[in-house]
N, CA, C, O and CB atoms as a CASP TS submission, in Angstrom:
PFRMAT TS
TARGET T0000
AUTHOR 0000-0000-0000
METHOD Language model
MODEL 1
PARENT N/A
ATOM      1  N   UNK     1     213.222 227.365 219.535  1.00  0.00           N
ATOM      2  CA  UNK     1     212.336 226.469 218.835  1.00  0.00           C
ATOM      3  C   UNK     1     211.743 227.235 217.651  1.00  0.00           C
ATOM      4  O   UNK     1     211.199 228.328 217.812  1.00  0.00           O
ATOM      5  CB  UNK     1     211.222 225.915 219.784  1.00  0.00           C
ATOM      6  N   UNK     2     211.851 226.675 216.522  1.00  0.00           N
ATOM      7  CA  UNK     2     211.145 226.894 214.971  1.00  0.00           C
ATOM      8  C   UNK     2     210.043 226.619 214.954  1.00  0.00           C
ATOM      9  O   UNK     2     209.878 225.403 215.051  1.00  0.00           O
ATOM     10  CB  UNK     2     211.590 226.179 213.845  1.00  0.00           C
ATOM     11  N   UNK     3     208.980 227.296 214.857  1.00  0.00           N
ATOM     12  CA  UNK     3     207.455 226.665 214.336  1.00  0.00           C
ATOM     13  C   UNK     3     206.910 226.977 213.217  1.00  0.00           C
ATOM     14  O   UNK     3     207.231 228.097 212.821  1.00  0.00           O
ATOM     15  CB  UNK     3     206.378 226.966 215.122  1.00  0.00           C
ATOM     16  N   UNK     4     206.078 226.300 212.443  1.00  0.00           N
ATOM     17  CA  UNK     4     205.627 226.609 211.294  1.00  0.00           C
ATOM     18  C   UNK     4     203.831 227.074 211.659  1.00  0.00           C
ATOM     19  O   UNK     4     202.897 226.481 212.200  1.00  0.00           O
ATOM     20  CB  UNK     4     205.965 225.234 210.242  1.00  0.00           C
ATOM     21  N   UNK     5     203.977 228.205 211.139  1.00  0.00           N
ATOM     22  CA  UNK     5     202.421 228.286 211.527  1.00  0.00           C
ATOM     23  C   UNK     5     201.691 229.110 210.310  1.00  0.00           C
ATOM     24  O   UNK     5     202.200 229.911 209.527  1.00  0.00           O
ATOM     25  CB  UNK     5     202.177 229.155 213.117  1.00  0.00           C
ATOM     26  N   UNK     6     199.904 228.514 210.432  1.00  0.00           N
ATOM     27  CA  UNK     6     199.179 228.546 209.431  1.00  0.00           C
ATOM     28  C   UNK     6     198.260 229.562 210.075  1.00  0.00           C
ATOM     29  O   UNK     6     197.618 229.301 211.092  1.00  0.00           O
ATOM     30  CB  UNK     6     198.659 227.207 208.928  1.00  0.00           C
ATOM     31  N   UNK     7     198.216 230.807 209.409  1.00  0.00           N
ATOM     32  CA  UNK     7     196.929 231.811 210.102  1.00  0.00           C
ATOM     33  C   UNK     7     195.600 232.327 209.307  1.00  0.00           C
ATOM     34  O   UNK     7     195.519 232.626 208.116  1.00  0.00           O
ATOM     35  CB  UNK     7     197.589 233.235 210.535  1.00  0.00           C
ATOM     36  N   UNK     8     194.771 232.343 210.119  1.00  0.00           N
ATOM     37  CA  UNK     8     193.175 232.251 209.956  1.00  0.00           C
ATOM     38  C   UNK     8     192.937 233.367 210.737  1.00  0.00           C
ATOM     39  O   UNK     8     192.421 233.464 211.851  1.00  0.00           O
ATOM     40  CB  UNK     8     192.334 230.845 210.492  1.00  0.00           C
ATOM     41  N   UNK     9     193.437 234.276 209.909  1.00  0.00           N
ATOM     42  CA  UNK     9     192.561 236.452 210.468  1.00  0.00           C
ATOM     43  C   UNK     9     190.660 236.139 210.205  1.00  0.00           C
ATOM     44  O   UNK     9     189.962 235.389 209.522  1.00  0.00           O
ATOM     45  CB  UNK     9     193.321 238.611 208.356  1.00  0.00           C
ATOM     46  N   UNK    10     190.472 237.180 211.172  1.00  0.00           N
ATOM     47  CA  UNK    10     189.564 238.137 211.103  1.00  0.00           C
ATOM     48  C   UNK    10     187.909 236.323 211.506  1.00  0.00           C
ATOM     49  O   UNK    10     186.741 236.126 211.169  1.00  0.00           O
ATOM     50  CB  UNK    10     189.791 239.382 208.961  1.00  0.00           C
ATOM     51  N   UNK    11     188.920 235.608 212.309  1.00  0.00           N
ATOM     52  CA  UNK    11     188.308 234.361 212.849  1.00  0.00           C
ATOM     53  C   UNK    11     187.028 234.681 214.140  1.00  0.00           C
ATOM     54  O   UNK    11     187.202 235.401 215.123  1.00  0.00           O
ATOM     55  CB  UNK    11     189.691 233.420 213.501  1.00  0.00           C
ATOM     56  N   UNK    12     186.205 234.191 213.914  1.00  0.00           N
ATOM     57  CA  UNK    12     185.024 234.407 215.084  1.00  0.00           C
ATOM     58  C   UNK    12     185.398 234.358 216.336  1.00  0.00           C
ATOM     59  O   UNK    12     185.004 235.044 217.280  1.00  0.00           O
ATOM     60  CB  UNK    12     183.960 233.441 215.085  1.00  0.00           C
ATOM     61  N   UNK    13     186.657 232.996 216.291  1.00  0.00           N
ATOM     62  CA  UNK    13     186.940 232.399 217.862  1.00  0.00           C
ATOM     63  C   UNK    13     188.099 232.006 217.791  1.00  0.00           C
ATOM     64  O   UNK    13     188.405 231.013 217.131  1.00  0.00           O
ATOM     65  CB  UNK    13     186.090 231.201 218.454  1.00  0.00           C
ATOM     66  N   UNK    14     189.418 233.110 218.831  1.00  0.00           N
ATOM     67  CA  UNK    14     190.085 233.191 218.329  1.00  0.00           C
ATOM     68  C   UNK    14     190.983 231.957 219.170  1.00  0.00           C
ATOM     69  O   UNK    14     190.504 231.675 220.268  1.00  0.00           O
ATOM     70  CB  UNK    14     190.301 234.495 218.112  1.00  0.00           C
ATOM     71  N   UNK    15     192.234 231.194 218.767  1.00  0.00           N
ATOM     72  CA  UNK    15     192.594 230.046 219.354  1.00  0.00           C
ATOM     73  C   UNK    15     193.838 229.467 218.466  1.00  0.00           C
ATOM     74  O   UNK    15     194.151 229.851 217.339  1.00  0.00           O
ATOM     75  CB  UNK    15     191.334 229.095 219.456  1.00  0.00           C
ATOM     76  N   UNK    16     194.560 228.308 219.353  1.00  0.00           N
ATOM     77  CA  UNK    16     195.673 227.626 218.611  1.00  0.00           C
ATOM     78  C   UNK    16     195.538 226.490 218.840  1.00  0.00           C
ATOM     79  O   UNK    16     195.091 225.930 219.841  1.00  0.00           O
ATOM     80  CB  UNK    16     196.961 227.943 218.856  1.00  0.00           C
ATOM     81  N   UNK    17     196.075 225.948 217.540  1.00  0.00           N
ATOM     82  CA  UNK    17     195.776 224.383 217.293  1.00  0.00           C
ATOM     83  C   UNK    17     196.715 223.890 217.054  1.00  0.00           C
ATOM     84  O   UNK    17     197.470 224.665 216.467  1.00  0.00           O
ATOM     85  CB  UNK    17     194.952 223.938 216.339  1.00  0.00           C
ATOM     86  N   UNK    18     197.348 222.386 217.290  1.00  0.00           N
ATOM     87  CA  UNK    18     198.261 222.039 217.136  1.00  0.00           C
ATOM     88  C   UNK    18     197.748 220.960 215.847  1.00  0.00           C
ATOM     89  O   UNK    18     196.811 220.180 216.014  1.00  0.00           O
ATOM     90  CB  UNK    18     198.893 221.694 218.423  1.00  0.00           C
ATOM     91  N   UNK    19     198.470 221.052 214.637  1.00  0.00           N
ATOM     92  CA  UNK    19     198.062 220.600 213.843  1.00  0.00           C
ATOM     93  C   UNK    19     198.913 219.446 213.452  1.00  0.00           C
ATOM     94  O   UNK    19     198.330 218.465 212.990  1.00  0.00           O
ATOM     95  CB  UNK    19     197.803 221.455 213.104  1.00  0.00           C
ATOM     96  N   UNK    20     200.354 219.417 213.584  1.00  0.00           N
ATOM     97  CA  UNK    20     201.240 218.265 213.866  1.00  0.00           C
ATOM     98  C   UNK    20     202.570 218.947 214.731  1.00  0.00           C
ATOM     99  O   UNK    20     202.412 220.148 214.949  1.00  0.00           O
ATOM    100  CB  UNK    20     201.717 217.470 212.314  1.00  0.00           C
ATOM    101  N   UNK    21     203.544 218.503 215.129  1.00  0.00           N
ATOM    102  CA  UNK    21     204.438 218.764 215.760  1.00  0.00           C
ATOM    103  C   UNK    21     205.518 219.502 215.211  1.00  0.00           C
ATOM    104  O   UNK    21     206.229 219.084 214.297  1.00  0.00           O
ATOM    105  CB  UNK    21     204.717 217.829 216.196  1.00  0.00           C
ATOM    106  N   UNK    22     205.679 220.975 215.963  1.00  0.00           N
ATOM    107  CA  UNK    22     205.805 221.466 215.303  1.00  0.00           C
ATOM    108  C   UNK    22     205.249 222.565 214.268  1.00  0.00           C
ATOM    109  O   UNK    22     205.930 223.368 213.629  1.00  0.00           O
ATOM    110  CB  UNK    22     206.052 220.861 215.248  1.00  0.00           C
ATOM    111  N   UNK    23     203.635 222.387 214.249  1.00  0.00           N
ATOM    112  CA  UNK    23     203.132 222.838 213.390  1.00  0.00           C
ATOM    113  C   UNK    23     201.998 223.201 213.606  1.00  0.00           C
ATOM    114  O   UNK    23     201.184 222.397 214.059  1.00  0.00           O
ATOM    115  CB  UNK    23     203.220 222.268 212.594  1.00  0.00           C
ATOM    116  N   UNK    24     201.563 224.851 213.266  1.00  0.00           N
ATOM    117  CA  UNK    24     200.008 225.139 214.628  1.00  0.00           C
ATOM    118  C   UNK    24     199.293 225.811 213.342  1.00  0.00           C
ATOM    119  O   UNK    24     199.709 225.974 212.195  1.00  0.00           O
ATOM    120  CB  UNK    24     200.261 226.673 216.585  1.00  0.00           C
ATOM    121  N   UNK    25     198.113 226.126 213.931  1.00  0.00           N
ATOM    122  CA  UNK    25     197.085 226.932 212.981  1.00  0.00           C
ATOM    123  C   UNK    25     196.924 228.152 214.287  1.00  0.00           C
ATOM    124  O   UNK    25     197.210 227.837 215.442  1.00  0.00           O
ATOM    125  CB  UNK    25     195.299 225.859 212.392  1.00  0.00           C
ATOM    126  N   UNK    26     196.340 229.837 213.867  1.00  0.00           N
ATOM    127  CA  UNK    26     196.361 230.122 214.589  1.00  0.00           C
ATOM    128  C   UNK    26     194.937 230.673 214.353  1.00  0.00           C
ATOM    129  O   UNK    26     194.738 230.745 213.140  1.00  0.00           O
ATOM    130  CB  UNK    26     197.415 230.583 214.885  1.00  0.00           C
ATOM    131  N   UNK    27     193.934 231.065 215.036  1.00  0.00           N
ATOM    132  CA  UNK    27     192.693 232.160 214.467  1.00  0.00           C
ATOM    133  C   UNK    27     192.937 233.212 215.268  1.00  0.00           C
ATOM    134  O   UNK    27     193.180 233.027 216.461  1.00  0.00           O
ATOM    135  CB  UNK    27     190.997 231.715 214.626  1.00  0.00           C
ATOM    136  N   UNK    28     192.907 234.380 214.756  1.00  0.00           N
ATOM    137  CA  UNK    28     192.964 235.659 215.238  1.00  0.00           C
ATOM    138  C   UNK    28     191.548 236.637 215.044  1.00  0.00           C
ATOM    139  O   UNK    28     190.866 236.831 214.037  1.00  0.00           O
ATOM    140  CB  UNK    28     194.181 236.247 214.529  1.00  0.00           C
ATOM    141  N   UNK    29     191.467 236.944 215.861  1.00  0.00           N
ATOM    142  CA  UNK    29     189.830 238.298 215.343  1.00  0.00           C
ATOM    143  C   UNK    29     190.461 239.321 214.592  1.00  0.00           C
ATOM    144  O   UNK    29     189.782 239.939 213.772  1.00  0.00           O
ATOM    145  CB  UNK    29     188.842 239.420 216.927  1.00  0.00           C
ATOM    146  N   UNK    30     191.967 239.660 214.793  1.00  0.00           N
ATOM    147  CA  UNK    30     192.129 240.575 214.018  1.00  0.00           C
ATOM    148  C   UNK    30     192.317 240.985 212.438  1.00  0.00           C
ATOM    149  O   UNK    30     193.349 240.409 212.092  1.00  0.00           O
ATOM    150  CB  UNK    30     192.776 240.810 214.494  1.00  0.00           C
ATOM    151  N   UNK    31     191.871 241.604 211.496  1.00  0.00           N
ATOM    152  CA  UNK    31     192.238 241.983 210.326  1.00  0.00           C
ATOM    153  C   UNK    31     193.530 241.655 209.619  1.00  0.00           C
ATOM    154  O   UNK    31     194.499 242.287 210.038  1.00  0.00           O
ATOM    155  CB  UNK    31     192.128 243.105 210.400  1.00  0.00           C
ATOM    156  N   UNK    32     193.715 240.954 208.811  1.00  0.00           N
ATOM    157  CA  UNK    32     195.105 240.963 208.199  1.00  0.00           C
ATOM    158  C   UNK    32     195.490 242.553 207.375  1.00  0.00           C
ATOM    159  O   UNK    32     195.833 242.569 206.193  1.00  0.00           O
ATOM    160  CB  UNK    32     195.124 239.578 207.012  1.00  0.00           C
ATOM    161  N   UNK    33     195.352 243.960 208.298  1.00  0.00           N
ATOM    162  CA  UNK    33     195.769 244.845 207.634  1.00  0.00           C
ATOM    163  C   UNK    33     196.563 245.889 208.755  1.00  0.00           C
ATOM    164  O   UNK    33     196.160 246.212 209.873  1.00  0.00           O
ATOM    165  CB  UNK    33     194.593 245.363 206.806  1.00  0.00           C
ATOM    166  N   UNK    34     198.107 246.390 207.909  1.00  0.00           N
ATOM    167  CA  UNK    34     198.826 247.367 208.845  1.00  0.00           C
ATOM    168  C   UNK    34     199.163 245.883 210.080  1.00  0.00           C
ATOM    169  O   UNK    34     198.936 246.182 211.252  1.00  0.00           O
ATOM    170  CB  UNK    34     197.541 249.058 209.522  1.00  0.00           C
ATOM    171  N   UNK    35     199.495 244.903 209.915  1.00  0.00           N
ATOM    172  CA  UNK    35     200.268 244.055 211.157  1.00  0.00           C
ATOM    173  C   UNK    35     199.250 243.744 211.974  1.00  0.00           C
ATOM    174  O   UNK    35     199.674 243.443 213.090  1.00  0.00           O
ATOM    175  CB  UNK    35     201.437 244.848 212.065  1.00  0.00           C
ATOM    176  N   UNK    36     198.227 243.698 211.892  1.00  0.00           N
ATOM    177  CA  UNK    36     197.898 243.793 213.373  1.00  0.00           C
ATOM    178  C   UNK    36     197.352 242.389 213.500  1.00  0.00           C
ATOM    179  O   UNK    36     197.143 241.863 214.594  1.00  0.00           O
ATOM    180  CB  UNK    36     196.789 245.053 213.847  1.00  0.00           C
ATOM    181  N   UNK    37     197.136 241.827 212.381  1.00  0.00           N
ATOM    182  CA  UNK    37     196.562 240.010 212.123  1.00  0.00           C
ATOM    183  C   UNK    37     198.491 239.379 213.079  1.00  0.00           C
ATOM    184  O   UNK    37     198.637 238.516 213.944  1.00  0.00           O
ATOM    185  CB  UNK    37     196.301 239.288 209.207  1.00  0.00           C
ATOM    186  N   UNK    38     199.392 240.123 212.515  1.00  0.00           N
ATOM    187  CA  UNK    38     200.855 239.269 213.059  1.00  0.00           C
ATOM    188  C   UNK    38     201.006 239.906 214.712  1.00  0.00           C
ATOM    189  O   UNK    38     201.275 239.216 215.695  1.00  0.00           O
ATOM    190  CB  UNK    38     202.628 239.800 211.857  1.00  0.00           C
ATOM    191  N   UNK    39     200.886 240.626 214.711  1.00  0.00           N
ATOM    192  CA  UNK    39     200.631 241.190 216.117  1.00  0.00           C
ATOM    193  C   UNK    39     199.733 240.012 216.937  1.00  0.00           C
ATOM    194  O   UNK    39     200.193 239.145 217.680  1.00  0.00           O
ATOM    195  CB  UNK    39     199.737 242.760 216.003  1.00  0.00           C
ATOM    196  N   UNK    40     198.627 240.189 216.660  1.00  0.00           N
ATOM    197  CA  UNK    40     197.499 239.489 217.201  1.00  0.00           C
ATOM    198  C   UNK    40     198.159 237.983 217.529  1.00  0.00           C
ATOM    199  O   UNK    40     197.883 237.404 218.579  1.00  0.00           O
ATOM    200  CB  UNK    40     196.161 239.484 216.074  1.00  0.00           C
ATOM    201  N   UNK    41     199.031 237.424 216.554  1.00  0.00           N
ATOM    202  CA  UNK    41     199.751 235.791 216.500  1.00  0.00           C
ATOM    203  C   UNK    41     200.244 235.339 217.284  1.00  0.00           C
ATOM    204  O   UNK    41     200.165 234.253 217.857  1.00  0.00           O
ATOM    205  CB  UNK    41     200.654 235.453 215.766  1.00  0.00           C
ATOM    206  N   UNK    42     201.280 236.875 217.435  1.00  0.00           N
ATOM    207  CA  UNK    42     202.320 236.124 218.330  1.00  0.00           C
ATOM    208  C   UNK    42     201.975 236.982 219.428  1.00  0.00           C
ATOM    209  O   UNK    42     203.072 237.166 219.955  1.00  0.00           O
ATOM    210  CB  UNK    42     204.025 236.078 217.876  1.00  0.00           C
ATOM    211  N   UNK    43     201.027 237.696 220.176  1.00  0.00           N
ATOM    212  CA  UNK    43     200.649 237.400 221.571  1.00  0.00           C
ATOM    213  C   UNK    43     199.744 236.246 221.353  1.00  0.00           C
ATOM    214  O   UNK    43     199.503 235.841 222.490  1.00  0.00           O
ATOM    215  CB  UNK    43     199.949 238.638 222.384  1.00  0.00           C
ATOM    216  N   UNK    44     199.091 235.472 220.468  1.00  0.00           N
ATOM    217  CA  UNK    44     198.552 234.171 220.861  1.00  0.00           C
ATOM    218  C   UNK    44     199.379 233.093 221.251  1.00  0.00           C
ATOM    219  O   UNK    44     199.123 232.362 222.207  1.00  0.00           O
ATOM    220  CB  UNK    44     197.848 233.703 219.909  1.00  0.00           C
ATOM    221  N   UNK    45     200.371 232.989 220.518  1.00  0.00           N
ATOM    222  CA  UNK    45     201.663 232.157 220.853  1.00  0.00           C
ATOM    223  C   UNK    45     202.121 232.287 221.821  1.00  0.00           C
ATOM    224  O   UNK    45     202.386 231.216 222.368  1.00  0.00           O
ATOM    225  CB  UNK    45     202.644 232.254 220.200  1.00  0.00           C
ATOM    226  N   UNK    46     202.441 233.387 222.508  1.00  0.00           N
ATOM    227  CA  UNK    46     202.718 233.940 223.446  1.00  0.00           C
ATOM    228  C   UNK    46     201.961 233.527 224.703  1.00  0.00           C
ATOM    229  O   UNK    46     202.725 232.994 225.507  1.00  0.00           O
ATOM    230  CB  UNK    46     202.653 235.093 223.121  1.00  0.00           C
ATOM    231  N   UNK    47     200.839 233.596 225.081  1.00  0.00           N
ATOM    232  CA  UNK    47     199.892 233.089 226.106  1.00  0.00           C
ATOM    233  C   UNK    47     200.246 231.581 225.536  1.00  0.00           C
ATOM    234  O   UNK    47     201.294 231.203 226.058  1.00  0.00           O
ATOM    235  CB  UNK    47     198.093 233.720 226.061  1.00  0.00           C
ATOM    236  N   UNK    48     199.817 230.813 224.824  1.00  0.00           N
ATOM    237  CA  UNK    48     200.050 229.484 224.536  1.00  0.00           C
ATOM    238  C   UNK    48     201.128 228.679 224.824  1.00  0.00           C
ATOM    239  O   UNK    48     200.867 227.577 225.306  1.00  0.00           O
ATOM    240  CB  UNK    48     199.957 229.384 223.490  1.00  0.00           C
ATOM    241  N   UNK    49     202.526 229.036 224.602  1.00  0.00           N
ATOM    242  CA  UNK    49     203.468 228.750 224.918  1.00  0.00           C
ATOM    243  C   UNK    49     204.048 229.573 226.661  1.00  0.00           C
ATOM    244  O   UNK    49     205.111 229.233 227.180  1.00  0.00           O
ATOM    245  CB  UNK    49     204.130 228.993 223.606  1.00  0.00           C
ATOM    246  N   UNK    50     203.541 230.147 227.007  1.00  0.00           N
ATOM    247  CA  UNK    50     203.556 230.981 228.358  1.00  0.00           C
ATOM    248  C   UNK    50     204.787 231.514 228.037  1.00  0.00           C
ATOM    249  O   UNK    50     205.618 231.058 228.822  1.00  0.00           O
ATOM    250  CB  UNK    50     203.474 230.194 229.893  1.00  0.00           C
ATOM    251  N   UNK    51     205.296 232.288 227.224  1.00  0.00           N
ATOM    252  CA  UNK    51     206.350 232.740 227.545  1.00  0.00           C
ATOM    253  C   UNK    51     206.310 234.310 226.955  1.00  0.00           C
ATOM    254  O   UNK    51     205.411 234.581 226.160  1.00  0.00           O
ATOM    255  CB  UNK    51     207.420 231.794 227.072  1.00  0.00           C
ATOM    256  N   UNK    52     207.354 235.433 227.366  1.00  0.00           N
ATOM    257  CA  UNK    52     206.993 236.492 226.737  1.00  0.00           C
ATOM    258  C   UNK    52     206.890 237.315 225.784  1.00  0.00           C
ATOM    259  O   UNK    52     207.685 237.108 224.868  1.00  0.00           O
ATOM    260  CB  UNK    52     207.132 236.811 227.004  1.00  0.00           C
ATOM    261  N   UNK    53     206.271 238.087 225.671  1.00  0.00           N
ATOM    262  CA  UNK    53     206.237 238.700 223.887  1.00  0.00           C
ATOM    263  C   UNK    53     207.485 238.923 223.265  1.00  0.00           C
ATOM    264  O   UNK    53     207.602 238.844 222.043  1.00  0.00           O
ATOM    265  CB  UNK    53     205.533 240.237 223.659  1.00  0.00           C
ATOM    266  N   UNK    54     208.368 239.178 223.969  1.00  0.00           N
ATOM    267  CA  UNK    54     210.043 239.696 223.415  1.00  0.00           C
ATOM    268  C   UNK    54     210.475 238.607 222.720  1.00  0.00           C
ATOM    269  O   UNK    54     211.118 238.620 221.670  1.00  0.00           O
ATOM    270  CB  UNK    54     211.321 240.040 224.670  1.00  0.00           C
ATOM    271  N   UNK    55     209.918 237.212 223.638  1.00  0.00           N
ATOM    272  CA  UNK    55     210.787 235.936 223.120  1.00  0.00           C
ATOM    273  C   UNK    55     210.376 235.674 221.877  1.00  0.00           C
ATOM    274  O   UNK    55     211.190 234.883 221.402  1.00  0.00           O
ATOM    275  CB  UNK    55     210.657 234.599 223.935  1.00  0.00           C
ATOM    276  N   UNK    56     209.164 236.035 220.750  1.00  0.00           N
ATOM    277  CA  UNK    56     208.833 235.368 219.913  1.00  0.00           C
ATOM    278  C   UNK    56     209.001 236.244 219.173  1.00  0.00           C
ATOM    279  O   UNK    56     208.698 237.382 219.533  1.00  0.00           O
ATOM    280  CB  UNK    56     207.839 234.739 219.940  1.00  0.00           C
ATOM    281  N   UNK    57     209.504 236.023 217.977  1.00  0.00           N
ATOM    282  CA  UNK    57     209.171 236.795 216.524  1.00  0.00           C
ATOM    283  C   UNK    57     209.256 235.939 215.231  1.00  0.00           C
ATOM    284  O   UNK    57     209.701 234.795 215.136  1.00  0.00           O
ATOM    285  CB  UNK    57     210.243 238.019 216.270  1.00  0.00           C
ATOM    286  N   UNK    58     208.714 236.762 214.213  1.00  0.00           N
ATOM    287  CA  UNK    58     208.278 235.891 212.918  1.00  0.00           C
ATOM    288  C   UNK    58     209.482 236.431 211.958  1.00  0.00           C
ATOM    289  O   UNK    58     209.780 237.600 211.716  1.00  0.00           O
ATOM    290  CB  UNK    58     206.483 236.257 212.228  1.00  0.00           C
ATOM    291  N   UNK    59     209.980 235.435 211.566  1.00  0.00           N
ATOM    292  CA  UNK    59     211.752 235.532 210.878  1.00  0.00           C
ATOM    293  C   UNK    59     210.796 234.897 209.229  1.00  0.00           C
ATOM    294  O   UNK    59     211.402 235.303 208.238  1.00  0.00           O
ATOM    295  CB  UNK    59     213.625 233.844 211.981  1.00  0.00           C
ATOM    296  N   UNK    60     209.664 234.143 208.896  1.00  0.00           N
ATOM    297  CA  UNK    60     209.595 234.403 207.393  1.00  0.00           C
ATOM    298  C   UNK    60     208.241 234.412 207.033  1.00  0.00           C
ATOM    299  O   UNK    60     207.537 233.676 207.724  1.00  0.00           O
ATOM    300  CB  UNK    60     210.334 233.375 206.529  1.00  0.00           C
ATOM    301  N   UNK    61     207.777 234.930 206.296  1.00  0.00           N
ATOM    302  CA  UNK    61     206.323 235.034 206.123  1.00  0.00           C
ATOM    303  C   UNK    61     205.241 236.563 206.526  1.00  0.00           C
ATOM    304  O   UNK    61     204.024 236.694 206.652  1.00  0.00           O
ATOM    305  CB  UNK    61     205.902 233.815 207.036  1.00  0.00           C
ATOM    306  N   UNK    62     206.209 237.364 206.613  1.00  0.00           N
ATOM    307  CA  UNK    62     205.134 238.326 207.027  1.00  0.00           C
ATOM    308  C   UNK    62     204.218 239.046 206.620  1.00  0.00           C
ATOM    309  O   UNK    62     203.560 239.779 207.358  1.00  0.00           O
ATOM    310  CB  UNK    62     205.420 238.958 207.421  1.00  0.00           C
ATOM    311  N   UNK    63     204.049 238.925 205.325  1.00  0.00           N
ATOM    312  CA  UNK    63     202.915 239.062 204.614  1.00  0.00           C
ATOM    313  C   UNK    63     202.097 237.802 203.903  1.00  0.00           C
ATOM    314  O   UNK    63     201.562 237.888 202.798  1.00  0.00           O
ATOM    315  CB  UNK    63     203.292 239.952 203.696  1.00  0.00           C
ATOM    316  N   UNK    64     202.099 236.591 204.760  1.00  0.00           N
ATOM    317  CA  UNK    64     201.829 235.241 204.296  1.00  0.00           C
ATOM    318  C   UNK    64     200.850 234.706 205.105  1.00  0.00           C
ATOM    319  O   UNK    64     200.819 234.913 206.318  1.00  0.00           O
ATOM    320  CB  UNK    64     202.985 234.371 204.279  1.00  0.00           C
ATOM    321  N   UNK    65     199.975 233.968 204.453  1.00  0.00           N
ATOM    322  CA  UNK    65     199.162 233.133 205.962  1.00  0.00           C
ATOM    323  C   UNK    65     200.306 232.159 206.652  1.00  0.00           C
ATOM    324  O   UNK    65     200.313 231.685 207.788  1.00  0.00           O
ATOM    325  CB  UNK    65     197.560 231.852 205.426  1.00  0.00           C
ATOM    326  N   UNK    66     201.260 232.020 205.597  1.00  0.00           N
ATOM    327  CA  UNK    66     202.250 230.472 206.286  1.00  0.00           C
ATOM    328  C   UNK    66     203.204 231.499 206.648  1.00  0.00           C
ATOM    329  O   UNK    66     203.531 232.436 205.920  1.00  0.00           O
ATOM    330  CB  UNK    66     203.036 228.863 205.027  1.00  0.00           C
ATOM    331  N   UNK    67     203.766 231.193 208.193  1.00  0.00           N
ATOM    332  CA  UNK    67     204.782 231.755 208.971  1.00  0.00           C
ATOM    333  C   UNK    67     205.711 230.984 209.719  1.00  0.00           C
ATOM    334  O   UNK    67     205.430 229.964 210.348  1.00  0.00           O
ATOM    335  CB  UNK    67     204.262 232.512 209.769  1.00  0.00           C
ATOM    336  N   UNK    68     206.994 231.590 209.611  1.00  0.00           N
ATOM    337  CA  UNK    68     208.012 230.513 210.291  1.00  0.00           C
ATOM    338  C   UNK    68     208.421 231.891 211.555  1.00  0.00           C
ATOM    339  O   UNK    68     208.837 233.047 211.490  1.00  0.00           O
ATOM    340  CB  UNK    68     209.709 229.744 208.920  1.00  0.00           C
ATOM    341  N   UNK    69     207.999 230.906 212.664  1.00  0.00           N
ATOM    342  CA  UNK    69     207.831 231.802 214.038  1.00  0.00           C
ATOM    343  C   UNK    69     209.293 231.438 215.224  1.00  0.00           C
ATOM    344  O   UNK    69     209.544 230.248 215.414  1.00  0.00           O
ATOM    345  CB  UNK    69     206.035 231.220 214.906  1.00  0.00           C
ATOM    346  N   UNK    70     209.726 231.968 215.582  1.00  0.00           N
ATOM    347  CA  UNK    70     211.187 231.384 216.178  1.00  0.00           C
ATOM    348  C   UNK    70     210.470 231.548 217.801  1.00  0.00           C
ATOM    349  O   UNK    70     209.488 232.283 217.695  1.00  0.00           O
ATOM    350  CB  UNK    70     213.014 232.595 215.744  1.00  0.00           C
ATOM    351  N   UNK    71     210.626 231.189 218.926  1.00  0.00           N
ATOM    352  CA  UNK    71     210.263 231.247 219.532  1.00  0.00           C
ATOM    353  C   UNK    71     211.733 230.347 221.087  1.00  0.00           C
ATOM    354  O   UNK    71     211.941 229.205 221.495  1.00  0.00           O
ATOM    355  CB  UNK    71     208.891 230.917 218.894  1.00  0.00           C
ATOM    356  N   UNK    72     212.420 231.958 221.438  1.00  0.00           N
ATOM    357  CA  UNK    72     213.434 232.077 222.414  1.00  0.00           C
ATOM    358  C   UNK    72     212.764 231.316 223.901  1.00  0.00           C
ATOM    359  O   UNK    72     211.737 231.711 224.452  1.00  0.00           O
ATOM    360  CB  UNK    72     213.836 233.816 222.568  1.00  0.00           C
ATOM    361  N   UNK    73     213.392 230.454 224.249  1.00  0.00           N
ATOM    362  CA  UNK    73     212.637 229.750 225.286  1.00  0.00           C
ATOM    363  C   UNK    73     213.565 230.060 226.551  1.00  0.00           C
ATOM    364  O   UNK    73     213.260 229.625 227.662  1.00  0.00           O
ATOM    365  CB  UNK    73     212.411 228.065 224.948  1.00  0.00           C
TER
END
């Protein structure tokens, strides 16, 4: 599964939203600096979708708030 996702670093409260199908917002506490805002994503995705960290990675956007996230089910 392809997702398009919209990220919101260095967020008070951190969480995922489904914004249309297909299509999430994510807030992270972490910093968008050195990875660790994309790090932070996709273990959110990760708990969200219950599946494990291996299965998900970000194939475009990695220096972008907009990310196209692949996610091995």
């Amino acid at each position: 599964m392809k997702i398009l996702v919209m990220v919101k670093a260095n967020s008070k409260h951190p969480r995922v939203e489904e914004i249309s199908p297909g299509e999430f917002r994510v807030h992270v506490k972490a910093p968008p600096k050195e990875g660790k805002a994309n790090e932070a994503v996709l273990r959110a995705l990760a708990e969200h979708f219950h599946v494990p960290l291996s299965r998900i990675a970000i194939v475009a956007g990695m220096s972008s708030r907009r990310k196209w996230i692949n996610i091995h089910e």
